[in-house]
N, C-alpha and C positions, 0 to 999 in steps of 0.2 A: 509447512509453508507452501505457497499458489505463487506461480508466475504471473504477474497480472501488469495492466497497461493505464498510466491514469491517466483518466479520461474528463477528469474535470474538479473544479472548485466545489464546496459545501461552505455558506456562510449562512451563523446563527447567531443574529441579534441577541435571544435570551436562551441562556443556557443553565444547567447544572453550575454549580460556582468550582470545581474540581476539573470541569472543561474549560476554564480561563486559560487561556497563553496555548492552546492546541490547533496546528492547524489543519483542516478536516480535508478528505479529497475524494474525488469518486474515484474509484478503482475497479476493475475486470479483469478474470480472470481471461490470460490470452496464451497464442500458442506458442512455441521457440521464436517464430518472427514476428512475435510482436501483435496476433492479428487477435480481437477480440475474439471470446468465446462466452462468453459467463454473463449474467447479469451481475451489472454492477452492485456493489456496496459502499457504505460510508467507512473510512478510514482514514484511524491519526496517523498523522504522519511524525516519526522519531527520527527521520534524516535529512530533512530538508529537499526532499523530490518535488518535482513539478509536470505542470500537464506535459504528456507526450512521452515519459520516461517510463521505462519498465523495469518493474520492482518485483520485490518478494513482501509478500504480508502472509501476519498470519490471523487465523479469528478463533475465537472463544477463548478459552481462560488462559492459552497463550500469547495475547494479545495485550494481555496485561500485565507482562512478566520482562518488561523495559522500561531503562529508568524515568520515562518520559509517560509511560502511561501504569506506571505500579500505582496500584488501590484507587485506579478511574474507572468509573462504567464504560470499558470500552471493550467492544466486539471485535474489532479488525485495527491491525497497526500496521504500516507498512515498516517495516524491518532494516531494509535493505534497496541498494540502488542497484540495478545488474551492467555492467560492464559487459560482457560478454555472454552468449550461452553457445556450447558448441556438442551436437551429439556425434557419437560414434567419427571423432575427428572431421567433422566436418559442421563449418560456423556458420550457423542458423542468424546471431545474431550481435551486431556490435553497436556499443554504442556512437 
């Protein structure tokens, strides 16, 4: 899994018919506070994140192994929402 920051919407008129009901987001990978680092990528999202939130996603054929994206052509899912990241006792980042 990537720490990453999302950084925007993806909307597709015409899709795969197995992308119905999915909804896509731009994601980057970013540092503990938050700050981009990565070129973005497209990513489903399985937990209902939104722009500005920093998540956990993961890509390639783990990306397909949640109940929201099992047996989709999908590359990257975002996982999880982060609440907190804190290294060495000391908190980088809260929500």
């Amino acid at each position: 899994m990537v720490l990453g920051k999302i950084i925007g919407t993806v909307v597709a008129s015409r899709k795969e018919p197995t992308l119905e009901g999915l909804k896509l987001l731009l994601v980057a990978a970013c540092d503990p506070e938050g700050v981009v680092t990565g070129t973005p990528v497209v990513a489903a999202d399985a937990v209902g994140a939104g722009v500005g939130e920093i998540v956990l996603y993961a890509s390639g054929s783990s990306a397909r192994q949640t109940e929201a994206t099992n047996n989709r052509p999908i590359d990257a899912t975002i996982m999880a929402i982060v609440d907190a990241v804190e290294l060495s006792g000391e908190q980088h980042y809260t929500k």
